[in-house]
N, C-alpha and C positions, 0 to 999 in steps of 0.2 A: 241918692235919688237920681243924679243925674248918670253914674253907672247903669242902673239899672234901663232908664231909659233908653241908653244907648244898646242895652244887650238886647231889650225885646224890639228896637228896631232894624235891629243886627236878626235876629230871629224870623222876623217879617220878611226882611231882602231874600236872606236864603231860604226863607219858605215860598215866596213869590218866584224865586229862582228856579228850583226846582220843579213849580209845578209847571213854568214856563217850558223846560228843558222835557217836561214828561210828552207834550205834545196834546194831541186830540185824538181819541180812540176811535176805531170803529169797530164792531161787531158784526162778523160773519150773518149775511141774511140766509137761511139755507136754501128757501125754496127758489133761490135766484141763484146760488152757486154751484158749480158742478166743479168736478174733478177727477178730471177724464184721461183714459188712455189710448192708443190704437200700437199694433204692431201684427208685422208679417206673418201669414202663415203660408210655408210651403215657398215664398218668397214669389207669392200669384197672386195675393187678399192678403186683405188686415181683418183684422179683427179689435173691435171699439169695445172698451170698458167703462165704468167709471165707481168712483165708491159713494158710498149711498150715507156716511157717517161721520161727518168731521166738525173741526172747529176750528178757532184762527181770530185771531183779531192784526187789523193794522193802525198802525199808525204815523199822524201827520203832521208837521211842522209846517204852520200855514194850509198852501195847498199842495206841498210836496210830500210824498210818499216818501218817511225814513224807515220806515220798520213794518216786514210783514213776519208773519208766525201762523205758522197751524200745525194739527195734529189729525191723523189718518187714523179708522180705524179700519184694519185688517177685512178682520170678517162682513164686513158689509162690501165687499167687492161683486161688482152686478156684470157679469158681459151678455145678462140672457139664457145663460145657458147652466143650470143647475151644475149638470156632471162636471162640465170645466172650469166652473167657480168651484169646486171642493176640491180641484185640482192644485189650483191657482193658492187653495189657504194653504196646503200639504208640503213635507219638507224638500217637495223639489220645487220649489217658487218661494211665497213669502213667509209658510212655518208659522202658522196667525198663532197656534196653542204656545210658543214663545216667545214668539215676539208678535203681540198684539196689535204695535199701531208703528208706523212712521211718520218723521215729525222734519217740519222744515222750519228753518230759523236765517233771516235773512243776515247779509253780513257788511253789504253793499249795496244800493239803489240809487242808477242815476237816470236822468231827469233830461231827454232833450226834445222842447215841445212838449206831444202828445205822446213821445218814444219813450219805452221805460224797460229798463235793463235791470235786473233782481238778479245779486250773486246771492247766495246763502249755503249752505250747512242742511244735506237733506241725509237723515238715516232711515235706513232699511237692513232689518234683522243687526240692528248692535253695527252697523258700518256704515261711517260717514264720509262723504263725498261731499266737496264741493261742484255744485250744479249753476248753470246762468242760463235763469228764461229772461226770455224779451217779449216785448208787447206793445200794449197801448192803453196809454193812463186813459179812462173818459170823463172823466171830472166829475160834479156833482151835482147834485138833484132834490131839489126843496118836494116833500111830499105829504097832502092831509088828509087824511080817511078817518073818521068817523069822531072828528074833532081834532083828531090830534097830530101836530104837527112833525114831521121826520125829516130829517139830514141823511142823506145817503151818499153813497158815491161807487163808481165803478170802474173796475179794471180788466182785461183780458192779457193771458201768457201763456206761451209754449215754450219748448222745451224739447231735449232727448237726453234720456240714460241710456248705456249698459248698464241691462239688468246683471250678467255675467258678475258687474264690480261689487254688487251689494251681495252676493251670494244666492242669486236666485239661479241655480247654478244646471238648470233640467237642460238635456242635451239631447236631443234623436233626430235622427236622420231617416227620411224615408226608403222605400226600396230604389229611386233614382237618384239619392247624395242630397236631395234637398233638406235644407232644416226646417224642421215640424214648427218650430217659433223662432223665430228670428233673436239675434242678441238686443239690436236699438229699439226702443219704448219711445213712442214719442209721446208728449205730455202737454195735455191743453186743458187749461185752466180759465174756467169764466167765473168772476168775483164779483158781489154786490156787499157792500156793508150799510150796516145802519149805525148813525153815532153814539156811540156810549153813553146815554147820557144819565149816568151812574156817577159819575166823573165827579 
């Protein structure tokens, strides 16, 4: 008897343990988050993107950001402009018919203040790079609409690739040597979550 008691409180600790260690979810709110790009054309204008299709959740230990994650989907890439979005899915950019989404996986986050630094793990078309945005944590926000009570919280981050590393590999030159697209992508990222509370 007294085995047994000691195994199911044995069972409890590291059940307690673990859910301790899983942290606090949030779920991606979309109509709050963007996921945007800009980059050179002609090296005289940018030209601003963003995708219109994603998910992600993060999570937190306390009030600290350990762990962000999401997934891109390809084909919903927006810059406005039809002709250059079907450019952009095509195998000289992101190739959306095989490889359909890019995915980022964080690997590191640290924490000073309001300042917030994300290493992670970001693939495009099957090639992974490690990538570091930086930003700014903005904490979190009690919210009640229509009875019912929500936990939120927000972040903002930017960024730069070379597209050139992932394989987006389009190259032209105009009639004066200039490049039609620039290689650096800079990437700016506005995040709202709502808490999991699935959990």
């Amino acid at each position: 008897m007294k085995k047994r008691i000691m195994a199911l409180l044995a069972v409890m600790v590291l059940g307690s343990v673990t859910m301790a260690s899983a942290g606090v979810k949030y779920k991606l709110d979309y109509p709050h988050t963007s996921i945007g790009f800009k980059v050179k054309h002609l090296g005289i204008s940018s030209v601003k993107g963003k995708f219109d299709s994603f998910d992600g959740e993060l999570q937190f230990d306390g009030e600290k950001l350990v762990s962000l994650e999401g997934k891109v989907e390809i084909n919903s890439v927006n810059t406005g402009n039809e002709k250059r979005d079907t450019h952009l899915k095509s195998d000289d950019f992101f190739s959306a018919n095989t490889f359909p989404s890019m995915m980022f996986k964080s690997t590191k986050i640290t924490h000073e203040g309001d300042d917030l630094s994300v290493v992670g793990e970001l693939t495009i078309r099957d090639v992974t790079k490690v990538v570091t945005l930086k930003g700014e944590f903005n904490g979190f926000a009690d919210m009640e609409m229509n009875g019912m009570k929500m936990k939120k919280t927000g972040l903002a981050l930017q960024g730069s690739i070379n597209r050139k590393d992932f394989g987006l590999a389009f190259n032209m030159l105009n009639g004066a040597g200039n490049k039609v697209v620039d290689d650096k992508v800079n990437l700016t990222i506005e995040i709202e979550g709502n808490m999991d509370m699935g959990m």
